[in-house]
C-alpha positions in Angstrom: -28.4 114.9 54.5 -29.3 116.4 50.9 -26.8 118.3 49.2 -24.5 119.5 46.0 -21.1 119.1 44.7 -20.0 121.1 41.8 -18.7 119.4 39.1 -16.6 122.4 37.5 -19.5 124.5 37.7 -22.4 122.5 37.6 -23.9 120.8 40.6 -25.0 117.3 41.3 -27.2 116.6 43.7 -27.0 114.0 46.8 -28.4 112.7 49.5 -26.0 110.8 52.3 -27.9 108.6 55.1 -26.3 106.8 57.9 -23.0 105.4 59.3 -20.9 102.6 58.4 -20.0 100.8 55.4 -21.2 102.4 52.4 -23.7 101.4 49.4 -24.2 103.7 46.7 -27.7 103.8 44.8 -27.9 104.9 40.9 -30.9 105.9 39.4 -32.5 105.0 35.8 -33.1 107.2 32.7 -36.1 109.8 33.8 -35.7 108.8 37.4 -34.5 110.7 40.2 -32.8 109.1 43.5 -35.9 109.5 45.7 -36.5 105.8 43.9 -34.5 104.9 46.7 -36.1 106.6 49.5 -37.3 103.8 51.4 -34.3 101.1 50.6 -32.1 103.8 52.0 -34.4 104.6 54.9 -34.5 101.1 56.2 -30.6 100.5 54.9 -29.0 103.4 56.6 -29.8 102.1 60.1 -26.7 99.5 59.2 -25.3 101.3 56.4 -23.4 104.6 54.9 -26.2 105.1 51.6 -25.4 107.5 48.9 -28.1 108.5 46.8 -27.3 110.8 43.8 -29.6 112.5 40.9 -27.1 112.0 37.9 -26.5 114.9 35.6 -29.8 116.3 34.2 -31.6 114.3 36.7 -33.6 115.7 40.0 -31.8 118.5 41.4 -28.7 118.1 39.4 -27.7 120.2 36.3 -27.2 119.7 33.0 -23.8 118.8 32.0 -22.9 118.1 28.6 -25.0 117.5 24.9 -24.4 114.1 25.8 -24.6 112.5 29.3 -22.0 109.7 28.9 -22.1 107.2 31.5 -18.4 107.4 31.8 -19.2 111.3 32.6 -21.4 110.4 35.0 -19.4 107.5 36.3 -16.7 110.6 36.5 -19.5 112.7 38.9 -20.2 109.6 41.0 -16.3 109.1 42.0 -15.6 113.0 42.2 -18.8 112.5 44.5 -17.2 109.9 46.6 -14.2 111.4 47.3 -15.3 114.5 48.7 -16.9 113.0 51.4 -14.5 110.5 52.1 -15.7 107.0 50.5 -13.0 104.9 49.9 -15.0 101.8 48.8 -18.7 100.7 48.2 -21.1 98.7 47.1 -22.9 100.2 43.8 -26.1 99.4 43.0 -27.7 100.7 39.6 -31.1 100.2 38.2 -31.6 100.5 34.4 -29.1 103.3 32.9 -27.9 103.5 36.6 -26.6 99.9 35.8 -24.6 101.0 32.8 -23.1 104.1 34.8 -22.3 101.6 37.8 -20.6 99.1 35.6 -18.5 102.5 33.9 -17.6 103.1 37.3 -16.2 99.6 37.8 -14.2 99.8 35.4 -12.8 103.3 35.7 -12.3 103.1 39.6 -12.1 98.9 40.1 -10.3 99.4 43.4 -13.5 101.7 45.1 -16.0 98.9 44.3 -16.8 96.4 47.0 -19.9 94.8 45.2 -21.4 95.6 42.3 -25.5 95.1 41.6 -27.1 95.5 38.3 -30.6 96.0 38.3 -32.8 95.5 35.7 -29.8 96.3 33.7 -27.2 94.7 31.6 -24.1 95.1 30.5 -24.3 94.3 26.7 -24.0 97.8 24.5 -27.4 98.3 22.1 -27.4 96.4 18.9 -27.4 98.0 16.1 -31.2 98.1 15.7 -31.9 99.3 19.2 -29.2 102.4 18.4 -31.3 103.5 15.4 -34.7 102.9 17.8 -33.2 105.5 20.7 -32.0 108.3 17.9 -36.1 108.0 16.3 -36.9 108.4 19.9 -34.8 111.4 20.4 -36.6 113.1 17.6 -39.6 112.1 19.4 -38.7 113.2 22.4 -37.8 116.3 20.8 -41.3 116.9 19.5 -42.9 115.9 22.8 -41.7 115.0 25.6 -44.6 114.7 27.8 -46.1 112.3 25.4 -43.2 110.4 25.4 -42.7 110.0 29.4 -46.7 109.8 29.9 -46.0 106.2 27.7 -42.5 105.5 28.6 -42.8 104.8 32.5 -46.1 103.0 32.5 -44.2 100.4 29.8 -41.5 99.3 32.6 -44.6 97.7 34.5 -46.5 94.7 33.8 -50.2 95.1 32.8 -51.5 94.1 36.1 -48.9 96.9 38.3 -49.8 99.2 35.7 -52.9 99.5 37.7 -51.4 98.6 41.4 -48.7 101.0 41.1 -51.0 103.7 39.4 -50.2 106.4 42.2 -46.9 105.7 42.1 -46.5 105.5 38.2 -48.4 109.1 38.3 -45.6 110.5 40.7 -42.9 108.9 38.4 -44.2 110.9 35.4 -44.5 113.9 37.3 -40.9 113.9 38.7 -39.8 113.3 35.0 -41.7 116.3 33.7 -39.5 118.5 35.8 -36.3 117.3 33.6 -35.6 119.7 31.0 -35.7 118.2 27.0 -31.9 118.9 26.9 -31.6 116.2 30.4 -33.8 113.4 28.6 -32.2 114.0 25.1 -28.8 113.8 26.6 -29.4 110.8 28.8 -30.7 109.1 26.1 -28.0 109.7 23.8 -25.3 108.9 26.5 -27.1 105.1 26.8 -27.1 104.7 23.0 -23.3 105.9 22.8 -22.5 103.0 25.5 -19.5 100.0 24.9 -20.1 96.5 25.6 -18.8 96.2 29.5 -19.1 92.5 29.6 -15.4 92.0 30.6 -16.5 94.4 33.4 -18.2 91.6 34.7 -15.9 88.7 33.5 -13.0 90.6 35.4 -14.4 91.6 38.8 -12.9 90.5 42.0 -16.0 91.4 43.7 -19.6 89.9 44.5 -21.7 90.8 41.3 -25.5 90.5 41.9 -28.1 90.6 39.1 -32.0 91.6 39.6 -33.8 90.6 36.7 -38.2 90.7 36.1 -38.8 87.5 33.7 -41.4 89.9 32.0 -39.4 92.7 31.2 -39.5 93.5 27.9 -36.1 96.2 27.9 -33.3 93.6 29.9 -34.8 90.3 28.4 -34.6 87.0 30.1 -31.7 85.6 27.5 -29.9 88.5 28.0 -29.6 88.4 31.8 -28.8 84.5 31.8 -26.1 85.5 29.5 -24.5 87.8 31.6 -25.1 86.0 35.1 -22.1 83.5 33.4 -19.7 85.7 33.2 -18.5 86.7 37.1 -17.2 84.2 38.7 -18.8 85.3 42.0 -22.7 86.2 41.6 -25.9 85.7 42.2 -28.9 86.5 40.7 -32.9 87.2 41.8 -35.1 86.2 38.5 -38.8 86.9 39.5 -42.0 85.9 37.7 -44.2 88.3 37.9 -41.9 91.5 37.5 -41.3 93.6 34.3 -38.7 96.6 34.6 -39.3 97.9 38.5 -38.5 95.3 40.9 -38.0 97.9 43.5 -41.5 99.0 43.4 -42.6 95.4 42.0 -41.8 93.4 44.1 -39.9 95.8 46.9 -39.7 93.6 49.9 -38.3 90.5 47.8 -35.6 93.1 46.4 -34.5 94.3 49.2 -33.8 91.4 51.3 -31.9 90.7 48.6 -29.8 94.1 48.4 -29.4 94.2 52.0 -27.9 90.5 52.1 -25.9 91.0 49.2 -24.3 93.9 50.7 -23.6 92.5 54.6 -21.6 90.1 52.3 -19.6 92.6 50.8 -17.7 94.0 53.2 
């Protein structure tokens, strides 16, 4: 079922698949939540799945100058409630990771699992705040430009070319965000806190996803974090940059799906 809530006067978009327990999938920056199309096919034979385009995303409107991810952690959970979700896994890819862990820590008790993918929970350093405010004013001057080289980048060289229909579609669902969507995404990810006592707190599973070759979530980083819950596990492939779900799809979820029958 695809439909809207209103978030006082604005609407955010969803998509609800399925009966049971439920697992909630977050999108990355220029993304929408048809990423998830055919993990929440396949999952919502077992599963409740929740699928949302965050603010300035998809189908869902723009918000705010600046789409925090405790604003959008805010939509998910007034989301959640009105159709009844008491508790669920959330599973975030890139910036969806930084909204799901703002959820976690604004609404603990609704989180059965948590799964960062391709994502961390570390704020920017210093350098890589200055790097997203130049790339604002790019953005600013060109958007397509900056999306035609942007989503290409989160692939390795060789799925450049494997993926190229599906990278083509990517960029073509991210023209249709406005400049105020990507500018105000952007700046919500650079105006992020460290949440790495998100993940040294949790009473819940914690599973990390994690492409040895991508360049934005290095390998360091994700070993880093992968210490700090004290129940996790962790999928670290090879041959993967940025997109595992596309990358290496099967391999990710058989691990999503097993992660989350051990949730609940």
């Amino acid at each position: 079922m695809s439909t809207f809530i209103s978030h006082p006067g604005n609407k955010i978009h969803y998509e609800s698949k399925g009966n049971g327990n439920a697992i909630v999938f977050l999108h990355g920056f220029t993304e929408t939540l048809h990423i998830w199309d055919e993990f929440s096919d396949r999952l919502s034979e077992n599963f409740q799945v929740v699928c949302i385009d965050l603010p300035g995303h998809g189908q869902s409107d723009n918000i705010n100058d600046v789409h925090s991810m405790e604003l959008m952690a805010d939509c998910v959970a007034q989301l959640l409630a009105s159709i009844h979700i008491k508790k669920t896994v959330v599973i975030g890819h890139s910036m969806g990771g930084y909204v799901a862990l703002a959820f976690a820590e604004r609404y603990k008790g609704m989180v059965a699992g948590l799964t960062l993918f391709h994502s961390m929970a570390f704020a920017d350093s210093a350098e890589a705040h200055i790097n997203r405010m130049k790339t604002n004013e790019f953005i600013r001057k060109n958007r397509f430009n900056f999306l035609c080289a942007f989503i290409p980048s989160l692939f390795t060289e060789e799925n450049q070319e494997k993926y190229k229909p599906e990278i083509a579609k990517l960029i073509a669902d991210s023209k249709k965000m406005s400049l105020h969507g990507v500018v105000a995404a952007n700046s919500g990810m650079a105006a992020r806190p460290d949440r790495c006592h998100v993940l040294k707190s949790s009473t819940y599973p914690v599973m990390f996803i994690g492409g040895k070759q991508d360049i934005r979530v290095p390998l360091n980083k994700m070993l880093e974090q992968i210490a700090l819950p004290d129940d996790c596990v962790a999928l670290l492939m090879g041959d993967v940059a940025h997109m595992g779900f596309m990358e290496a799809k099967e391999k990710t979820f058989y691990a999503v799906k097993t992660f989350a029958d051990g949730c609940f």
